[in-house]
C-alpha positions in Angstrom: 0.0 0.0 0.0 1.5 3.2 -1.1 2.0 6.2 1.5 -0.8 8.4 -0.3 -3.1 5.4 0.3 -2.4 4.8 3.9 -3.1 8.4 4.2 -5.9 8.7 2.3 -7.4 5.6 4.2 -6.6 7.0 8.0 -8.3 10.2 6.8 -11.4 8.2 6.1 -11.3 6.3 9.2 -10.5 9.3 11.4 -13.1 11.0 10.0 -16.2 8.2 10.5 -14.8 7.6 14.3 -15.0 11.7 14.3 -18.3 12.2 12.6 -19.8 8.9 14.7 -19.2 10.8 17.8 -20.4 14.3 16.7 -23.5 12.7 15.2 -24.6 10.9 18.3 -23.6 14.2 20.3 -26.2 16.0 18.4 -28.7 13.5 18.8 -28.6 13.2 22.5 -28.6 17.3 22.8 -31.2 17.4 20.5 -33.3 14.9 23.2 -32.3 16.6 26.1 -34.5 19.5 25.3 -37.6 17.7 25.4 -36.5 15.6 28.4 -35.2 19.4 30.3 -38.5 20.6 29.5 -40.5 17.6 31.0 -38.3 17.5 34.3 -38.7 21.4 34.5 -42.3 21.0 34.7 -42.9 17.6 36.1 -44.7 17.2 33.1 -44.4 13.3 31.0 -46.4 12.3 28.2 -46.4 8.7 28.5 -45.9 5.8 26.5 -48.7 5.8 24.6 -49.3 8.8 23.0 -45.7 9.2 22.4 -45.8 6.1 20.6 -49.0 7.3 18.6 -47.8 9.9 17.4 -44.7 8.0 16.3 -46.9 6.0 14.3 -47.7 8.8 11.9 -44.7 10.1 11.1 -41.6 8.3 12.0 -42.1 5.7 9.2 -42.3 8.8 6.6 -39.0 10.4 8.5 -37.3 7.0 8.4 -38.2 6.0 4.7 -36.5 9.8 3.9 -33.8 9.4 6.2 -33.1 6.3 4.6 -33.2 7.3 1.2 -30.9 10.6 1.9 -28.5 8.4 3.8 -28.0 6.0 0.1 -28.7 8.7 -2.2 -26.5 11.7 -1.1 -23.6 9.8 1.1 -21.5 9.2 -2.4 -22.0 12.3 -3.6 -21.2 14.3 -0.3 -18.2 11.6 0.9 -17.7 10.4 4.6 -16.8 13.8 6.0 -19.2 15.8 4.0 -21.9 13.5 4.8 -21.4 13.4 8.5 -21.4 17.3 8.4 -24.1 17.5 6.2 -26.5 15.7 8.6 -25.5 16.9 12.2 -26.2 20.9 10.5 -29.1 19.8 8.4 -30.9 21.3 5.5 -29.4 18.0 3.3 -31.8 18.4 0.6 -32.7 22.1 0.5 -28.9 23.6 0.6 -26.0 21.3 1.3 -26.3 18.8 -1.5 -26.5 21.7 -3.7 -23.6 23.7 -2.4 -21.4 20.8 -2.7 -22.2 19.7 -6.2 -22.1 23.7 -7.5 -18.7 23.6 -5.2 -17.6 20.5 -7.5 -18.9 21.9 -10.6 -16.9 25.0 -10.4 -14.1 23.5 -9.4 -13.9 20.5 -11.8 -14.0 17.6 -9.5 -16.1 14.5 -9.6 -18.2 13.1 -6.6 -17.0 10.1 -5.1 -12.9 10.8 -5.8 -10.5 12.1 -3.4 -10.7 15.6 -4.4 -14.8 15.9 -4.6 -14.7 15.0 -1.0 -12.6 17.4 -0.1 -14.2 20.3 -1.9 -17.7 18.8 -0.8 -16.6 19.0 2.8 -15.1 22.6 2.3 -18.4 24.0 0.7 -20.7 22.5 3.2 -18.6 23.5 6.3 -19.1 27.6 4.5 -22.6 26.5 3.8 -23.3 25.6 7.7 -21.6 28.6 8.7 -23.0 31.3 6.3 -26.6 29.6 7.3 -26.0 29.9 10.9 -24.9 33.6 10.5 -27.9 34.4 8.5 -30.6 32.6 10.9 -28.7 34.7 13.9 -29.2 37.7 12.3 -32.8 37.2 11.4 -34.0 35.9 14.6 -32.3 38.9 16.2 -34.3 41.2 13.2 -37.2 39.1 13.3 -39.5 41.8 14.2 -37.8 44.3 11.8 -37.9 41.6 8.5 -41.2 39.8 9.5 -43.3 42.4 7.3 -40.7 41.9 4.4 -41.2 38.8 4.4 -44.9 38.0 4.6 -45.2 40.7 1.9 -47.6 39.1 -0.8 -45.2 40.3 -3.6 -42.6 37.8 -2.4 -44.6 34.8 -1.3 -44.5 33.4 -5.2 -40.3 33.9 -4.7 -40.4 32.0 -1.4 -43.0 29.2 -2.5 -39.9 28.4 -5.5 -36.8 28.8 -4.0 -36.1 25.1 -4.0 -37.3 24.6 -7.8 -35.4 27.4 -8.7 -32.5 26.2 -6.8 -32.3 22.4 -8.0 -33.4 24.2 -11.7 -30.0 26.0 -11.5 -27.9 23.0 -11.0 -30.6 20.6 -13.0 -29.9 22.5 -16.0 -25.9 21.9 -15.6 -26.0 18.2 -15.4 -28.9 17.7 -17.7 -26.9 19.7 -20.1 -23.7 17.3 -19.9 -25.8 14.3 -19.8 -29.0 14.9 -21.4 -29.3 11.8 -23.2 -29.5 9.8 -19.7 -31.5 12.5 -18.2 -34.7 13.1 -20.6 -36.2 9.3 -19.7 -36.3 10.1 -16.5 -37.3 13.6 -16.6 -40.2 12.6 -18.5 -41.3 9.5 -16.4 -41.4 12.0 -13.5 -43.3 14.7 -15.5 -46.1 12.2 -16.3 -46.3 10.7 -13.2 -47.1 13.8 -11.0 -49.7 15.2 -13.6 -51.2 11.9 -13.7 -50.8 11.8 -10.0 -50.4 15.5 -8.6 -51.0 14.4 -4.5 -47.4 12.9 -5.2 -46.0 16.4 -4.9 -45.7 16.1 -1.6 -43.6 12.7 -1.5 -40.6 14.0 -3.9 -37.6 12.3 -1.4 -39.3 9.0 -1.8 -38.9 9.5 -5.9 -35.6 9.9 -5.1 -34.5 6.7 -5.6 -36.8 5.7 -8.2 -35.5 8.8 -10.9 -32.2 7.2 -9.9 -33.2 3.5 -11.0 -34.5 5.2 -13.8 -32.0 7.0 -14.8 -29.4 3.6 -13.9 -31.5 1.7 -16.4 -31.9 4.4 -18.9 -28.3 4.8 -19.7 -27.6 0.5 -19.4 -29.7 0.7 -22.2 -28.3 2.9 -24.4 -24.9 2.0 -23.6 -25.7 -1.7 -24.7 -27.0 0.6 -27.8 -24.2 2.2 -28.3 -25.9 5.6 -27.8 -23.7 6.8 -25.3 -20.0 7.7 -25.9 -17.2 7.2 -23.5 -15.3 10.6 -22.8 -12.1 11.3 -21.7 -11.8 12.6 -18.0 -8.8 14.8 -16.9 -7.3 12.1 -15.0 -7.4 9.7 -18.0 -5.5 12.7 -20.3 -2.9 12.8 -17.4 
């Protein structure tokens, strides 16, 4: 094993052992605030009803949860991952800061250097979010008319199509071939089925089967040609 190798690999494992234990971290300090809150005011639920309402929506928080952890965890890397889900917002801003991060600097997901930029962009990401939600809640009452103005509700009700249409129109454009079969399986499925709006991360992985069968089939075709990566000019 080379020395760039060993490196590379005690990176990788420092990184899980770190991200392992800043994970679970969050997740007990993120149950202690219920649990302060009950002992404060001698106040428990109970069993039951906490186990009711985990019946409604844990299995739809698990099935997403699930599906971020396989679809976004080889695109983001170990670090970027880890990071990624103790700050949140996966979906809505660090996926999409890390692949514009890798875009711009010419890296592919998955290799040595897209992990590295992934983690970078989503460590600025985390920390330009937390600036900006300090500063609102401390202008909350100044901003609060601005922003329940009517003229910029239609802006705030498509921030995230606008946001995945940026970088959709990037990767469609360098691979549109694999891209239009699912793009138009998705179309027709949520005008056939419009109440499927509001279950998008579960598509997730089913665009990507798509999209994996799509382009088996036209590379057995021959419809898709094989082009030459930096690394493979080098």
């Amino acid at each position: 094993m080379t020395k760039k190798k060993r490196e590379e690999r005690t990176y990788i494992q420092q990184t899980y052992v770190d991200g392992l234990a800043w994970i679970w971290t969050a997740a007990v300090v993120l149950l202690m605030v219920p649990a302060a809150i009950c002992i404060y005011y001698d106040s428990w639920p109970g069993i039951t009803p906490v186990l009711k309402g985990l019946i409604g929506v844990a299995p739809i928080f698990w099935t997403v949860g699930f599906i971020e952890v396989v679809t976004f965890i080889p695109m983001l890397g170990t670090a970027g991952s880890f990071l990624g889900f103790v700050t949140g917002n996966i979906t809505n801003l660090k996926v999409p800061a890390a692949l514009n991060a890798m875009q711009n600097m010419d890296v592919e997901p998955g290799t040595e250097e897209g992990e590295l930029v992934s983690t970078v962009a989503i460590a600025v990401c985390a920390i330009t979010t937390t600036l900006i939600i300090s500063l609102g809640v401390l202008l909350l009452s100044q901003i609060t008319p601005i922003l329940d103005s009517p003229v910029l509700k239609p802006a705030f009700d498509n921030i995230l199509p606008a946001l995945f249409g940026g970088l959709g129109v990037v990767y469609i454009s360098k691979n549109w071939k694999i891209a239009v079969t699912p793009m138009v399986v998705m179309i027709a499925l949520f005008i056939c089925v419009p109440s499927l709006a509001g279950s998008v991360g579960v598509l997730v992985p089913v665009g990507a089967l798509i999209s994996i069968a799509a382009a088996r089939v036209l590379y057995n075709k021959g419809l898709l040609e094989k082009k030459d990566t930096k690394e493979n000019k080098r």
